[in-house]
C-alpha positions as CSV (number, residue, x, y, z in Angstrom):
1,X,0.0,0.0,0.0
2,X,3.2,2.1,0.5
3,X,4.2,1.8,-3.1
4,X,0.9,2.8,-4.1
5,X,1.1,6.1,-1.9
6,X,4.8,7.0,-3.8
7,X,3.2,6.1,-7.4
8,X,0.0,8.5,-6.3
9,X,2.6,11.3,-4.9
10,X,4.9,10.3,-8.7
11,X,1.9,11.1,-10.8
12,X,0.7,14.4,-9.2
13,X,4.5,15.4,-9.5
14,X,4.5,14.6,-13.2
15,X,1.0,16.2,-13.9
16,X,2.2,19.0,-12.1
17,X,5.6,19.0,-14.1
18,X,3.9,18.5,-17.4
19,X,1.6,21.4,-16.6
20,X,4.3,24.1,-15.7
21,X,5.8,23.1,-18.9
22,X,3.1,23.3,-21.4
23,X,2.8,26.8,-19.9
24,X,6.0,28.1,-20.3
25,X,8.7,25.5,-22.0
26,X,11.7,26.6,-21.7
27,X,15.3,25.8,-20.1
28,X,15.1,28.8,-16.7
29,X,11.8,26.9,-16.1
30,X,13.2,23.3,-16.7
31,X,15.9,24.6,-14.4
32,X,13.8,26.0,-11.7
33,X,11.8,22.6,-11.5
34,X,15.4,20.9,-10.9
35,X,16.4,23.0,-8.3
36,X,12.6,22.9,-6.4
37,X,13.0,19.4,-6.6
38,X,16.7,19.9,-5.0
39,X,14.9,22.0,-2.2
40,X,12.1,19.3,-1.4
41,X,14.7,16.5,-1.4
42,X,17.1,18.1,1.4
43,X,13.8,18.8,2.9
44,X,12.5,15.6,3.2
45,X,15.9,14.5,4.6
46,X,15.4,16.8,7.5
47,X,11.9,14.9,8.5
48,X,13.3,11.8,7.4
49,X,16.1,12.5,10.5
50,X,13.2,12.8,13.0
51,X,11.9,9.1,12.5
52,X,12.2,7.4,15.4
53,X,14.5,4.2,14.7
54,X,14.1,1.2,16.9
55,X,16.7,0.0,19.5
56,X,16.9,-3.6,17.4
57,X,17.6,-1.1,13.7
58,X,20.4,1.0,15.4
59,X,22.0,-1.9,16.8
60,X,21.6,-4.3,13.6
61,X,22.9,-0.6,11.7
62,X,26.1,-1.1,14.4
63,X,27.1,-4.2,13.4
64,X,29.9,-4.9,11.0
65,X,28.6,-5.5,7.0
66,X,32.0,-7.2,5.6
67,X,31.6,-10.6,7.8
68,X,27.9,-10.5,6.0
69,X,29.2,-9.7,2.4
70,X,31.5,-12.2,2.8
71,X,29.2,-14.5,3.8
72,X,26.9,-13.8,0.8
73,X,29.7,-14.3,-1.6
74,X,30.1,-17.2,-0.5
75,X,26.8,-18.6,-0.3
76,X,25.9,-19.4,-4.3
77,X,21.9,-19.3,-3.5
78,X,22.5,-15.4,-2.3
79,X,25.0,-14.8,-4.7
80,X,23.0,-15.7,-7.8
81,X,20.2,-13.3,-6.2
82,X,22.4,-11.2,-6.3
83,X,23.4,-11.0,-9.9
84,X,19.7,-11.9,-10.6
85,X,18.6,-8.6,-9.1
86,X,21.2,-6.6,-10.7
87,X,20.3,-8.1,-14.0
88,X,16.9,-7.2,-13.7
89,X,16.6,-4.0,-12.1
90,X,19.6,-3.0,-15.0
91,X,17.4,-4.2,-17.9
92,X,14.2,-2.5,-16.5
93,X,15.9,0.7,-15.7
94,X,17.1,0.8,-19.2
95,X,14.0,-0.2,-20.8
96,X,12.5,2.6,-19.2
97,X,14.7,4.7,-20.0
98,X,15.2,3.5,-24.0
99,X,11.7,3.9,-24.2
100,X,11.8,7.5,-23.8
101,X,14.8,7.9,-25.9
102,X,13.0,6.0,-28.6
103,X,9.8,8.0,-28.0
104,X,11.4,11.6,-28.1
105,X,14.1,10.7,-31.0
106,X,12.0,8.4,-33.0
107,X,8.4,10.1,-32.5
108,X,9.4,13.3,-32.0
109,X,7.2,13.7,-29.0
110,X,8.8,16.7,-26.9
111,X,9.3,16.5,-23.0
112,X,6.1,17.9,-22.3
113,X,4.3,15.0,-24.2
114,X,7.0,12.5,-22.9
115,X,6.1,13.4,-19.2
116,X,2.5,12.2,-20.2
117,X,3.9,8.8,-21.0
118,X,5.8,8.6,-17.6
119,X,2.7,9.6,-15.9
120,X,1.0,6.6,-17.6
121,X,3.6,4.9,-16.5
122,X,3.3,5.6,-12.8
123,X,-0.4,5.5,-12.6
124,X,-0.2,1.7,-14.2
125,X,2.2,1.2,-11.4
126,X,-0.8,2.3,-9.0
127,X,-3.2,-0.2,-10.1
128,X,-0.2,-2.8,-10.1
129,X,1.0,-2.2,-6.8
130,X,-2.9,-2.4,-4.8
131,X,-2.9,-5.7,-7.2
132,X,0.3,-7.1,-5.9
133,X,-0.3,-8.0,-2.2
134,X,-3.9,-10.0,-2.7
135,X,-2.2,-11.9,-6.3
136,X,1.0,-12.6,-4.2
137,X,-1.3,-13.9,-1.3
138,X,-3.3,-16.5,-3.8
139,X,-0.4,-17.3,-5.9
140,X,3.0,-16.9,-4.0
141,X,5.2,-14.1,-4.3
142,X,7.3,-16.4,-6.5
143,X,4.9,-17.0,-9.0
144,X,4.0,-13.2,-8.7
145,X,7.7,-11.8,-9.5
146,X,7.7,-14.7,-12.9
147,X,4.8,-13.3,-13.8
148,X,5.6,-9.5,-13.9
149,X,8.9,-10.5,-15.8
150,X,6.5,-11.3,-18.6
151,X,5.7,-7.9,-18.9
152,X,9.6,-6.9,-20.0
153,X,9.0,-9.4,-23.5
154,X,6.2,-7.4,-25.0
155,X,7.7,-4.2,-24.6
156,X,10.6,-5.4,-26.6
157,X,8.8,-6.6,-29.2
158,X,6.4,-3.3,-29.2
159,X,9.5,-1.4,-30.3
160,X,11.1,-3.7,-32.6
161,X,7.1,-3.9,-34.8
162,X,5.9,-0.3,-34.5
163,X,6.0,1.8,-37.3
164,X,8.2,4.6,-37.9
165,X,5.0,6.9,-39.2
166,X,1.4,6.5,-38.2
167,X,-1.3,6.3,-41.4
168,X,-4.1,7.3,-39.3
169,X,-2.6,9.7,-36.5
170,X,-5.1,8.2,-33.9
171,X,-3.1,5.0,-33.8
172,X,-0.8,7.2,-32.1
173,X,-2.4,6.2,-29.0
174,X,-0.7,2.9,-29.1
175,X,2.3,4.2,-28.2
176,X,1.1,4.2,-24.2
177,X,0.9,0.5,-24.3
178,X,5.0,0.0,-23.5
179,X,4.9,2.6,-20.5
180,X,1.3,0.3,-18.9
181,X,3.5,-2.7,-18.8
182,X,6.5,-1.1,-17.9
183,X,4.5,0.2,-15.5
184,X,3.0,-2.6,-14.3
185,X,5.9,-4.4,-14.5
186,X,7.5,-2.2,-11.8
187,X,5.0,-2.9,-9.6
């Protein structure tokens, strides 16, 4: 329910975003949204110093983490969790990211537009997440995670059969289908 609270707070943050910048598009305004963002991040840090941390977190925080990386090195089950986890969080950050590229460079959609694909993006993360914890509960969170790697495969294959051009310009619309799985995928 937590996630679904940070995809809620990512969408009205991108709406917001994509607002300013239909208004007034240019690179002082792009800047002053960086540097706001700047300001609420050391911000947040400052409440984020109040939480109260329990006695068990500081002392777990206390112990040494070298005997435990050692440990996981060593122990192939972690290990290949490991490099599972790096693969996969590397291939969906970068499918994310490629997916913009490809829909700025190769639809010429400017950022304003672009932000309205990451919003879809986020708010197919919504759905996702408050769909995770009762699928997860029926099926296993095993069978959950295979499942949601799906997702990765037709997004791939969305980019390698689009067109280039659209004959009818409604079709256009197709082009939010990679950031719903991506999206949901996340989730």
């Amino acid at each position: 329910d937590s996630n679904a609270h940070f995809y809620v707070a990512a969408v009205c943050s991108l709406v917001t975003v994509s607002v300013i910048l239909h208004w007034n598009d240019s690179i002082s305004v792009l800047s002053c949204i960086i540097i706001a963002g700047a300001v609420m991040g050391v911000t947040s840090s400052l409440f984020i110093r109040r939480i109260h941390e329990t006695s068990s977190l500081r002392e777990s925080a206390r112990q040494p983490q070298l005997p435990l990386l050692r440990l996981a090195i060593h122990d192939s089950c972690i290990l290949k969790q490991i490099w599972g986890g790096i693969a996969l969080n590397l291939g969906s950050i970068m499918l994310a990211a490629m997916s913009v590229a490809t829909l700025k460079r190769g639809y010429h959609v400017s950022d304003t537009h672009a932000i309205i694909f990451s919003t879809v993006q986020f708010a197919a993360a919504i759905v996702g997440s408050k769909l995770t914890a009762p699928v997860a509960q029926r099926f296993g969170a095993k069978s959950l995670m295979i499942f949601s790697y799906l997702f990765v495969f037709p997004v791939c294959l969305f980019w390698l059969v689009m067109p280039q051009t659209f004959a009818v310009p409604w079709l256009k619309v197709f082009l939010f289908v990679p950031f719903f799985l991506i999206g949901a995928y996340a989730a």
